[in-house]
Steps between C-alpha positions, in 0.01 A plus 500: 500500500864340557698378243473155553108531448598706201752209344239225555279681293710589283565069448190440403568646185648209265843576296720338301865518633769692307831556577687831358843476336731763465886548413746731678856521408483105365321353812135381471273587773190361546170552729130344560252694433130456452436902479471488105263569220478599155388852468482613150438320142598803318792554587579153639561620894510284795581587865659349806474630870847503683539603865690746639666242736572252228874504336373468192367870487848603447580219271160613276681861476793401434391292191257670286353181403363173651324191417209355665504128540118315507593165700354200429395231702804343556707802571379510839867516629598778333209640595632467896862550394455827343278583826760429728319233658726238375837384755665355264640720228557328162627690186208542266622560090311809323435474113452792330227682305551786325837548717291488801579203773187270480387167685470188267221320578234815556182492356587863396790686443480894426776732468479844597612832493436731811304789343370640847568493857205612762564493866140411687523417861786253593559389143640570156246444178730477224352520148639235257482564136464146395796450225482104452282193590497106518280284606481165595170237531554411805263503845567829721612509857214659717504661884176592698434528841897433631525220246626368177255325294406356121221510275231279523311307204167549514 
């Protein structure tokens, strides 16, 4: 199968939209991701997928810790900014959680420690011992098939 059949498969799979934070020598760097899920209750363990191509790989080793950002619905811009979809570069302001650079407006916030590293394939699974969380009631950003979407009432 080629890789294009693969990745249309692979869209038909529904996800929320993250993007993962980090902090290097005082810079925040940022990436959208929708390779993420929690892992373990006991201990609290989520993980994100990074590729090998990505410059955040190095910027996850660098750090030792990370936050994952849920989106909500209206956050659909920094959903494409953080993707590098987006032409028009505007300066986007981190809070902070638990020292960690976080996205105000996420339905979600978690701050993480890396507590493992596996390389599978093309990309990086880190293993983030959740440190922190906040949440927010708010309605989540969605992407299936090539496209973002929102909950529907029933």
């Amino acid at each position: 199968m080629d890789d294009r059949h693969f990745r249309n498969a692979m869209g038909k799979f529904a996800t929320g939209v993250t993007v993962v934070a980090v902090e290097v020598e005082g810079s925040v760097h940022g990436m959208t991701a929708n390779a993420f899920m929690s892992v373990s209750l006991s201990p609290k363990l989520v993980v994100v997928s990074i590729s090998e191509r990505a410059q955040m790989l190095e910027k996850m080793n660098q750090s030792g810790k990370f936050s994952v950002n849920i989106l909500s619905r209206s956050q659909q811009e920094l959903s494409m900014i953080f993707a590098g979809q987006q032409k028009n570069q505007q300066e986007v302001k981190f809070e902070r959680l638990s020292g960690v650079p976080v996205l105000a407006g996420a339905v979600a916030q978690i701050a993480c420690e890396i507590s493992a590293a596996h390389v599978e394939g093309d990309h990086t699974l880190f293993i983030g011992r959740v440190t922190d969380i906040h949440i927010e009631d708010f309605e989540p950003l969605i992407y299936f098939s090539g496209k973002y979407r929102a909950l529907a009432e029933e």
